[in-house]
C-alpha positions in Angstrom: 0.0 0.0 0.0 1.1 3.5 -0.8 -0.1 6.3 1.3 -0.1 10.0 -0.2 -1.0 12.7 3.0 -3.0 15.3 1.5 -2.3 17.9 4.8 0.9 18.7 5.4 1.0 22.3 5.9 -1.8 22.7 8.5 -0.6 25.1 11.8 0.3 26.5 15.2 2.0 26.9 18.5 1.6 25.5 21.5 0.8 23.3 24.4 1.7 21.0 26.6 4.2 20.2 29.3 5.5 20.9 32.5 9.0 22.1 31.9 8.3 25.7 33.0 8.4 27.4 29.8 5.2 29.1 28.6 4.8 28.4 25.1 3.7 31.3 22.9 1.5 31.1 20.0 -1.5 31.1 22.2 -2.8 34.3 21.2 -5.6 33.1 19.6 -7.7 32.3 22.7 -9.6 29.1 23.3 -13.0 29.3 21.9 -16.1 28.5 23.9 -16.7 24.8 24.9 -19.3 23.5 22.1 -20.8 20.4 21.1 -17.9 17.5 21.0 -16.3 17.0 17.1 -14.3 13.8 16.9 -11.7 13.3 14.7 -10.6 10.1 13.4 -7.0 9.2 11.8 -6.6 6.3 10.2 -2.7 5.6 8.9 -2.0 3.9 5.7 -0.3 0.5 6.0 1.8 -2.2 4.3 1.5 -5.8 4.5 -1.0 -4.8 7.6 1.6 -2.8 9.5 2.0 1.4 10.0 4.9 3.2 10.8 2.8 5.7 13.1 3.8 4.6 16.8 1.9 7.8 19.0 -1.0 9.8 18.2 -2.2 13.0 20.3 -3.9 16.0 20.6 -4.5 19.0 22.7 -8.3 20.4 22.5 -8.3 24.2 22.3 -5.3 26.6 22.0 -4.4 26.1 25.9 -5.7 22.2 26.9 -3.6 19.6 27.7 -1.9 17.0 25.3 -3.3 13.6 25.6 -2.8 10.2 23.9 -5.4 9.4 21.1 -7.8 6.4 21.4 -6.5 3.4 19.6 -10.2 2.0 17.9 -9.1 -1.0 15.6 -6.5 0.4 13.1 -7.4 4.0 13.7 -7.2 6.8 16.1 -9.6 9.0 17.7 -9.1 12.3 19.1 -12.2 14.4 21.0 -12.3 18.7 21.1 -14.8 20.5 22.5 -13.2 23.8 21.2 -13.2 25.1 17.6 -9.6 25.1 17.6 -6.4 22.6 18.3 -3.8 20.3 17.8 -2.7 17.1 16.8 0.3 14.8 16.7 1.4 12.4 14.9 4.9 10.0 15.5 6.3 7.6 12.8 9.1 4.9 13.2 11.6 4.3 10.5 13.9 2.0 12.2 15.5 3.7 14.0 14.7 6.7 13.4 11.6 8.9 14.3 9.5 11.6 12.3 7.4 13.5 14.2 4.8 16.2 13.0 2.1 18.2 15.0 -0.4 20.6 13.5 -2.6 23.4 15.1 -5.3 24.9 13.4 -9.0 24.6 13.2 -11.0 21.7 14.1 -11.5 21.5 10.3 -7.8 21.8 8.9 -7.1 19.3 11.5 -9.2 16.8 9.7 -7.7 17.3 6.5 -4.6 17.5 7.8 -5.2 13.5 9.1 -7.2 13.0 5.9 -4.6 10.4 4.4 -5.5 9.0 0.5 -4.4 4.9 0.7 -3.9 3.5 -2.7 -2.4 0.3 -4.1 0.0 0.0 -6.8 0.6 -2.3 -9.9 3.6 -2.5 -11.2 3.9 -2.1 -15.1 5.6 -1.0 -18.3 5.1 1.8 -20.4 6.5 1.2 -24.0 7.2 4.4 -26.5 7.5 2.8 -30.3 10.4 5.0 -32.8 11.8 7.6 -31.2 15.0 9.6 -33.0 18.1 10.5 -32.0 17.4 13.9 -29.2 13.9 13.3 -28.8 11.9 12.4 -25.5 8.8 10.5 -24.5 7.3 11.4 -20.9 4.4 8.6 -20.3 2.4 9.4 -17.5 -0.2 6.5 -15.9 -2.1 7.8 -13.2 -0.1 9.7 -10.9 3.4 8.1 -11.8 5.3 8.9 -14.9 8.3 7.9 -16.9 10.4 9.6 -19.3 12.4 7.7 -22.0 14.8 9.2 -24.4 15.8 7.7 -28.2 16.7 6.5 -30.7 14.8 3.6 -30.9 11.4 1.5 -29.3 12.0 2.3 -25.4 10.1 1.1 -22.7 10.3 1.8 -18.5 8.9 0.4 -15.1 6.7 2.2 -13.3 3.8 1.7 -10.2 0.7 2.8 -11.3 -2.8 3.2 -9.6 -4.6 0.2 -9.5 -7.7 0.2 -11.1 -9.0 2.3 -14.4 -6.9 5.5 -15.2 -6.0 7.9 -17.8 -2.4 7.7 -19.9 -1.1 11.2 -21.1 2.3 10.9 -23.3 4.0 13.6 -24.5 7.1 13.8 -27.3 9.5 16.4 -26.8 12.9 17.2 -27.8 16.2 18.5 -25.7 15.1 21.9 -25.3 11.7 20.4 -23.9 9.6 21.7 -26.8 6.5 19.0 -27.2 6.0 18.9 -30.9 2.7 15.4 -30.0 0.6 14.2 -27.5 -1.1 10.6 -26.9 -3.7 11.0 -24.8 -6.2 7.6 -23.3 -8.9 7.4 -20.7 -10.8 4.9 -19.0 -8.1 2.2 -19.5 -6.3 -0.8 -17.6 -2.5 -0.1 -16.2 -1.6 -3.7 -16.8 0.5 -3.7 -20.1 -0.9 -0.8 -21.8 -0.4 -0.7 -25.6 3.2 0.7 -26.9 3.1 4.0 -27.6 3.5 5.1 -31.1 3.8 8.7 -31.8 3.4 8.4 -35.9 -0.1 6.9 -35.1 -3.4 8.1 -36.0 -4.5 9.1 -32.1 -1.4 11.0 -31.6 -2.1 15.0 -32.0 -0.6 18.2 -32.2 -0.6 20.6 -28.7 -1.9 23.8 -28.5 0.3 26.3 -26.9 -0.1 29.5 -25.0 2.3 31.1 -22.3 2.8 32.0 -19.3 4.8 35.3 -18.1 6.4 36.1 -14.3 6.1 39.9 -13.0 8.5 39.6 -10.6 12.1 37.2 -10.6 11.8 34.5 -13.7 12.5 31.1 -11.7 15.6 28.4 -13.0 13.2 26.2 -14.5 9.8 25.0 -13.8 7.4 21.8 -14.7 3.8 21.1 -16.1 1.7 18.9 -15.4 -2.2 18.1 -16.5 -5.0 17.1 -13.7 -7.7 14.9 -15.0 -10.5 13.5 -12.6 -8.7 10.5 -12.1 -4.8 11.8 -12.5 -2.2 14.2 -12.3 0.3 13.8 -15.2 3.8 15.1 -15.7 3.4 17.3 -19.3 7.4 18.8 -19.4 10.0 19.3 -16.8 13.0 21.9 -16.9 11.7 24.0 -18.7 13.8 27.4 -18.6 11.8 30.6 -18.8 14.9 32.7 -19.6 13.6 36.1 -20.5 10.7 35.6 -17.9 8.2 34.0 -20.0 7.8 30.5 -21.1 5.9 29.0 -24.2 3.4 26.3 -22.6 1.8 23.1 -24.3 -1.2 21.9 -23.6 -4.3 19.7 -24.8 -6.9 21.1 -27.3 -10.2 21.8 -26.0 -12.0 19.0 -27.6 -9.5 16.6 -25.8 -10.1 17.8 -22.7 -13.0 17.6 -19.8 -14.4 19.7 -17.8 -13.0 20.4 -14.7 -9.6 19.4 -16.0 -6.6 21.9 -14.8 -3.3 22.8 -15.6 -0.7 22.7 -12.8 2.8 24.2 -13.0 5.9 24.6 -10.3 8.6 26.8 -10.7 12.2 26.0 -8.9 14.5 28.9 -7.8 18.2 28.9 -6.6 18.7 29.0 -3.0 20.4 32.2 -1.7 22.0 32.6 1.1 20.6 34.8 3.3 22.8 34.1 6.8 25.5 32.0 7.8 24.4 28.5 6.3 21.0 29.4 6.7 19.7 29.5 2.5 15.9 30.2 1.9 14.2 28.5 -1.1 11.1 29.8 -2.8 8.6 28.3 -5.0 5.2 29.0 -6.7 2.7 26.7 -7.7 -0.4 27.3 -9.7 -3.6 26.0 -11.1 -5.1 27.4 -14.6 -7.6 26.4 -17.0 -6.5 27.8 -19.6 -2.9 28.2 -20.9 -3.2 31.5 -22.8 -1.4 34.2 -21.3 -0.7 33.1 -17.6 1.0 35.6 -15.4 2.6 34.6 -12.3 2.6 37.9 -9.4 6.1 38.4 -8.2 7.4 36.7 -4.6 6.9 39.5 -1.6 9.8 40.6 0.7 10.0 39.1 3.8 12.4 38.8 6.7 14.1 36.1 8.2 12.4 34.3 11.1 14.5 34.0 14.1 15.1 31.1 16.4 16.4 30.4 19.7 16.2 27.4 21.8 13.0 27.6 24.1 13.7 24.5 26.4 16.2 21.1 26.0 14.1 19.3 28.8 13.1 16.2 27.5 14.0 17.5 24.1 14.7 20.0 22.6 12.4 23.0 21.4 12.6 25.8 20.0 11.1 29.1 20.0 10.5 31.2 16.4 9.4 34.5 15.9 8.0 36.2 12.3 6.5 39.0 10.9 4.4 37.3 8.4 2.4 39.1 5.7 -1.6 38.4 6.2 -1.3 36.8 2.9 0.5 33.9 4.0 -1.5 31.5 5.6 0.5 28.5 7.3 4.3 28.1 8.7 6.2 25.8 10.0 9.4 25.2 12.0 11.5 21.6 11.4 14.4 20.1 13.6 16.4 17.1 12.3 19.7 15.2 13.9 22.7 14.1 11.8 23.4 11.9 14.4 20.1 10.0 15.8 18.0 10.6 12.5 14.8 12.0 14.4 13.0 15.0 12.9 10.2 17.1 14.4 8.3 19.2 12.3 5.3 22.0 13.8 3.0 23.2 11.0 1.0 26.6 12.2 -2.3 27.9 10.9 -2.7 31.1 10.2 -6.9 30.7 11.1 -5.0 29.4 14.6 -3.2 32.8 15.5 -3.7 36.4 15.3 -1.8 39.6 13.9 1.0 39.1 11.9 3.8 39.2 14.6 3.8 35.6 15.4 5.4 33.5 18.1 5.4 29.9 17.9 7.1 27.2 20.0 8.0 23.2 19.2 5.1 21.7 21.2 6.1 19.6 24.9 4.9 16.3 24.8 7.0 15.0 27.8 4.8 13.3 30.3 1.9 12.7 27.8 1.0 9.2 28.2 2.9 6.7 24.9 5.2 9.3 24.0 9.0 8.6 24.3 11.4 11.7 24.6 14.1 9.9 22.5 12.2 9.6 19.5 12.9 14.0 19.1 15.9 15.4 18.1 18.3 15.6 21.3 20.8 18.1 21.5 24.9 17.7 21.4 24.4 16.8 17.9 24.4 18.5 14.1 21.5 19.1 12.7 19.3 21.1 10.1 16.9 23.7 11.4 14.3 24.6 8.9 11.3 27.2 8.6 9.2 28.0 6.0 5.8 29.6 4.9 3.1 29.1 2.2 0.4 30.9 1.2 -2.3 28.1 1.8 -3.0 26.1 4.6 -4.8 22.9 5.1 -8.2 23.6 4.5 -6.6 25.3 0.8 -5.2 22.1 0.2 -2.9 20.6 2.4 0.9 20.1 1.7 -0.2 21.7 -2.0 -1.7 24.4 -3.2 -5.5 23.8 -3.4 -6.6 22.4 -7.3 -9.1 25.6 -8.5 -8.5 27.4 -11.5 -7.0 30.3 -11.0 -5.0 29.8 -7.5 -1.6 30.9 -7.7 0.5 30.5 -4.6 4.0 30.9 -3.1 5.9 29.0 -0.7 9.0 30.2 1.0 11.6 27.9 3.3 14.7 28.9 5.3 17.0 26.0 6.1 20.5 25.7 7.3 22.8 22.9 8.9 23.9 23.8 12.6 24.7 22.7 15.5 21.5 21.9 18.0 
């Protein structure tokens, strides 16, 4: 079984323990007691077994953390307040990934909505290609790119179960001069490809222009009901705008979206600390896309809020109201444990904001070694994206016309 998590970037500060330190981030208030909303998790597993090891939660922005209830192979959590957190611990022999999010009730549930799919392994054939061309076949949600000259072919996991097949032909400099487009169909041993055949066609193009910093390079892909396929990767939008391929309209369906990513360089912004930005974006319509241009922000800072038990940190940012989750991430060089907080912007208030690595010493299940300890290298990371759960989760939300930026400073360090 493979296991996508569709919330990853769901947040806030807060909670917990008994080591004396008061953990900021709190500023939202705890809302009035209401009717009780559970929230069930349910992990994704392989031959039967899951990696998570410890569930919690703390109900309301200044509650206690508590265990979650084990029921069969899920967990279940309880809040009485409109706002909260969650945690979530997985084992990777032997090392430890831990991730807690605060927001709403209702990013909280899709940040535990997890989509479980199984695989079936395949192979995707592409019939005559010539010297400098290449084929990108995309099944599902997986894709392979093959390069000539000559009949190629490549392994890849696809969805079980009926899905769409989108191949593209290109050359080196990633123009796509046909397209190969089938729906409803079987992964098992789909059909060679052939590019000289009668359902190949011809893309349309259009283009798509930055106002602000043209990225390094940047990929396509094309989101049907029952896919999301890789169109054209690297492509370099030198001068700022980029010539875009896409489907004609009478191959397309409604609803279906365009989906692109752009890739900066990192820069380094303070002693090994580089940030990395990104954009993302959803359009219906190639013809003349313009991406706004990245906004100016400063550096968060972090100092160490407490090494009882663990440690944890304490990060403060002045974050533009149009950035709607953040996180702060801790890893070890040396025991391989990472903890990563994700903070919701519908969880705090104002736009100077104070967040803390939550304390879940004490809290019944959960083992203190399974966090980064200090005494070692590590990575300290800290980022911020202009959508939050409830927009989409670890991605930008899929609606035409959202454009949005994310923005990550990371260095190596001692802890």
């Amino acid at each position: 079984m493979a296991a996508t998590s569709l919330g990853l970037l769901t947040l806030a500060a807060c909670g917990g323990g008994s080591d004396g330190i008061t953990d900021p981030g709190t500023n939202g208030g705890t809302p009035p007691a209401g009717p009780t909303t559970t929230l069930t998790f349910t992990p994704c597993a392989t031959a039967g077994t899951s990696p998570v090891v410890w569930v919690g939660y703390q109900d309301g922005t200044t509650g206690t953390w508590k265990q979650a209830t084990k029921v069969g192979s899920s967990y279940e959590m309880k809040f009485a307040s409109a706002k909260g957190a969650a945690a979530i611990t997985e084992e990777y022999a032997p090392s430890h990934e831990t991730y807690a999010y605060y927001g709403t009730v209702d990013e909280l549930q899709a940040s535990l909505t997890y989509s479980c799919s199984s695989q079936t392994p395949t192979t995707v054939q592409v019939k005559g290609l010539q010297a400098g061309q290449i084929a990108g076949v995309s099944l599902g949600f997986n894709s392979a790119y093959m390069y000539g000259p000559g009949d190629q072919s490549s392994n890849l996991n696809a969805r079980s179960g009926t899905t769409t097949l989108l191949a593209v032909l290109g050359k080196t400099d990633t123009a796509v001069t046909k397209m190969v487009l089938r729906r409803g169909i079987s992964p098992i041993a789909p059909a060679p490809v052939d590019f000289s055949a009668t359902e190949a066609f011809s893309p349309v193009t259009g283009s798509l222009r930055f106002l602000g910093e043209a990225p390094r390079d940047m990929s396509m892909w094309y989101r049907t009901a029952d896919a999301r396929h890789q169109m054209a990767y690297g492509l370099k939008p030198k001068s700022g705008t980029v010539t875009l391929f896409g489907l004609p309209d009478d191959r397309r369906q409604p609803g279906e979206l365009y989906e692109f990513y752009t890739y900066y360089d990192p820069q380094l912004v303070s002693g090994t600390t580089f940030l990395t930005r990104g954009s993302q974006g959803y359009v219906s319509s190639i013809a003349n896309v313009e991406v706004p241009a990245f906004e100016t922000l400063t550096m968060p800072t972090n100092t160490v809020a407490s090494t009882t038990g663990y440690l944890r940190l304490r990060t403060t940012f002045t974050a533009p109201a149009t950035l709607k989750s953040f996180y702060v991430g801790i890893s070890g060089d040396t025991d391989d444990n990472s903890f990563y907080t994700y903070f919701s912007r519908a969880y705090l208030t104002g736009t100077a904001l104070d967040l803390t690595t939550p304390n879940f010493t004490g809290v019944a299940g959960w083992n203190n070694g399974w966090a980064p300890r200090t005494g070692q290298n590590g990575r300290i990371s800290t980022g911020a994206a202009s959508w939050s759960a409830n927009d989409g989760g670890y991605f930008l939300k899929a609606l035409a016309g959202n454009i949005g930026f994310n923005y990550s400073w990371s260095g190596k360090q001692p802890l």
